[in-house]
N, C-alpha and C positions, 0 to 999 in steps of 0.2 A: 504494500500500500504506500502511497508515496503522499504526503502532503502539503499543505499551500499556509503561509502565513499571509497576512489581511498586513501589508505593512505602505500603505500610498498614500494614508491620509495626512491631512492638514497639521494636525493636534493644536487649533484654537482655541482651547480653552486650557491649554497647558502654556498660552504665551508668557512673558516672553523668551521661555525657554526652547520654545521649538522656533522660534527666529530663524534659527542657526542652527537648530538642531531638529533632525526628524525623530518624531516619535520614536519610533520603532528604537531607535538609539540612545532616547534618554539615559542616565545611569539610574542604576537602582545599588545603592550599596558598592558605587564605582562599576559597575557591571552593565553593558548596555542591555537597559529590557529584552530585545530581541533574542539576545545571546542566551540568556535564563532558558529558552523555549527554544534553541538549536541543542545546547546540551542536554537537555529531558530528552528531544527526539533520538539523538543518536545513543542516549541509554538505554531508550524502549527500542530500539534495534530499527529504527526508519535510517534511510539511506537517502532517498531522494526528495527534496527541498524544492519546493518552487517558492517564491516571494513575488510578490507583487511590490512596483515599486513608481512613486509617479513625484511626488513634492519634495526635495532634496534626496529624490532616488540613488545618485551618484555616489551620494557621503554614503549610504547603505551601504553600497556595493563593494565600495573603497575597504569599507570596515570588515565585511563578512567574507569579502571574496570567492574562491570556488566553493568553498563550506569545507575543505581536506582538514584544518585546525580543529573541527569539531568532531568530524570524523563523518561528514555529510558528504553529497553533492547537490550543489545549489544550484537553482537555475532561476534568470530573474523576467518577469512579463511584464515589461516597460508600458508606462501610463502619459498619455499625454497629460492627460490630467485626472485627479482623483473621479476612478467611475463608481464608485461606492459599493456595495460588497456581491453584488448579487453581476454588475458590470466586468465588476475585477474577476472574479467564478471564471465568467464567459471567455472572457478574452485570453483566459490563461487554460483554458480545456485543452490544444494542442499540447500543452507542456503537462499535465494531468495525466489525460489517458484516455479509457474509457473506461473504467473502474471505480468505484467508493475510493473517495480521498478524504485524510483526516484535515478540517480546518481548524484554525487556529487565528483568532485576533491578537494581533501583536500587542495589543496596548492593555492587556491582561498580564497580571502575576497570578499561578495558580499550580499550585503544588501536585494535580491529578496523574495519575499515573498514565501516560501516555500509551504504556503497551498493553493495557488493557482496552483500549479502541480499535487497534492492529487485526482481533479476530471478530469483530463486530460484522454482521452477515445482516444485509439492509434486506434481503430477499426482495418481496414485489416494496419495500418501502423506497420513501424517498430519500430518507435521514436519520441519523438517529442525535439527540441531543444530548449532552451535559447541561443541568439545569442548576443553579444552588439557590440557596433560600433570599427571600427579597433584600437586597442590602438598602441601608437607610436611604440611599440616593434615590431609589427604586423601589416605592411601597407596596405601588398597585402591581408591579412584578409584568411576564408576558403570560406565562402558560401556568396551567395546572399538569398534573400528572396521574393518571387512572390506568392502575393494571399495567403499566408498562409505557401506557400511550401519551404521547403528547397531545392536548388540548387547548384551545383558547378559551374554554370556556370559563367564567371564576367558581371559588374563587382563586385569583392567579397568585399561588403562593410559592413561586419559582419566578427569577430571572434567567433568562437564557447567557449563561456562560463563555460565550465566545468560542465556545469548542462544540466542534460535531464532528461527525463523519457524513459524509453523502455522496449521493449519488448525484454522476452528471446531468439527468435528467431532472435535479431541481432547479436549473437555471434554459430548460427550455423555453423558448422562445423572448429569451434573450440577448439580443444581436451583438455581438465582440464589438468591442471599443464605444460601448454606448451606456450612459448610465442608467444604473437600476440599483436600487436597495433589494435587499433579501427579505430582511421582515414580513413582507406582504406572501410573500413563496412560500416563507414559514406557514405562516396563519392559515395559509388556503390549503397548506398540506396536511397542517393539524386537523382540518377540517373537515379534511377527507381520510384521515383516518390512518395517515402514510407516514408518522412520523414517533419512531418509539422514542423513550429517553430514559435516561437515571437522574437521581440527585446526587450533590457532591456537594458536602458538607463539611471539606477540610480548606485550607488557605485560600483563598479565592480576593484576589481585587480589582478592580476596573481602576487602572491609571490614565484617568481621565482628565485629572486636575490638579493641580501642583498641592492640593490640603490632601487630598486621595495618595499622592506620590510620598508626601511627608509620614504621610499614617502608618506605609509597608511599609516603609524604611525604617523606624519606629518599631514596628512592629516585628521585621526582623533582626533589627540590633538585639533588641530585649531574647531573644533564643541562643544568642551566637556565646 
């Protein structure tokens, strides 16, 4: 299974640290985030790395290189501009496959054990999700979970984690190089009944915001 890190966005609300620095590379604990989530892959035993790369794409690239230091191979699906996650999917399918690939948004910290998604079997589904519990940012949360199944229904006492596995058929009829969000692909697939999940209940953060960035950092000093 080979999979794709979400790493082309903006990070506006982490200004003005992503001025000059893209997300994806912020430090965490002098560690650029990104790196955190290349080292977990090449633990759970993934080998091939796609990244999406569009807003100081370059310094990414500069940094992570072929992905050999991790013990990867990387390959990057250059963005003219940020196509948001369901765009970025599409345009990076060639480099994909046609097989379930693990996603992963770069601007998460999240301690999940990666190789436990490696033998995830989507069958006739479309996806399957990592869910954890609403963080305060996030009350009303996306999905509920029944019996395995992802649902939108409430009440929604899960945020969708930034991590999946899926199938390339969740971003049909989504044109390469053209923007699309995923959330809506979610919702309609929950809908239809096509999308299993778990909860995950251990370290989990969304580095969204430089008070969110200070918190993990924070909160991993205090373990070390």
């Amino acid at each position: 299974m080979k999979a794709m890190l979400l790493a082309a966005g903006r990070g506006e609300r982490l200004r003005p640290l992503t001025d000059s620095v893209p997300k994806a590379l912020v430090p965490v604990l002098g560690k650029p985030l990104i790196a955190w989530h290349l080292e977990r892959l090449a633990r759970a035993g993934f080998r091939d790395v796609v990244v999406n790369v569009a807003y100081l794409g370059a310094k990414i690239e500069a940094a992570l290189g072929d992905g050999r230091r991790f013990g990867l191979s990387l390959a990057y699906s250059r963005e003219l501009e940020p196509l948001e996650t369901a765009g970025g999917i599409a345009t990076a399918l060639p480099l994909l496959g046609a097989g379930p690939f693990l996603l992963v948004n770069a601007d998460i910290y999240c301690e999940y054990d990666f190789a436990r998604l490696r033998t995830v079997a989507l069958d006739a589904r479309a996806g399957h999700l990592v869910l954890v519990p609403n963080p305060a940012h996030r009350p009303n949360g996306d999905f509920s979970l029944e019996a395995g199944l992802v649902r939108g229904a409430a009440p929604r006492r899960y945020t969708y984690a930034g991590l999946a596995v899926l199938s390339p058929r969740m971003v049909d009829g989504v044109k390469a190089g053209t923007k699309a969000p995923l959330a809506p692909l979610l919702y309609a697939a929950a809908d239809r009944g096509e999308l299993s999940g778990e909860a995950y209940e251990g370290l989990w953060q969304d580095v969204g915001t430089a008070a969110r960035l200070a918190e993990l950092e924070s909160l991993l000093k205090d373990r070390e």
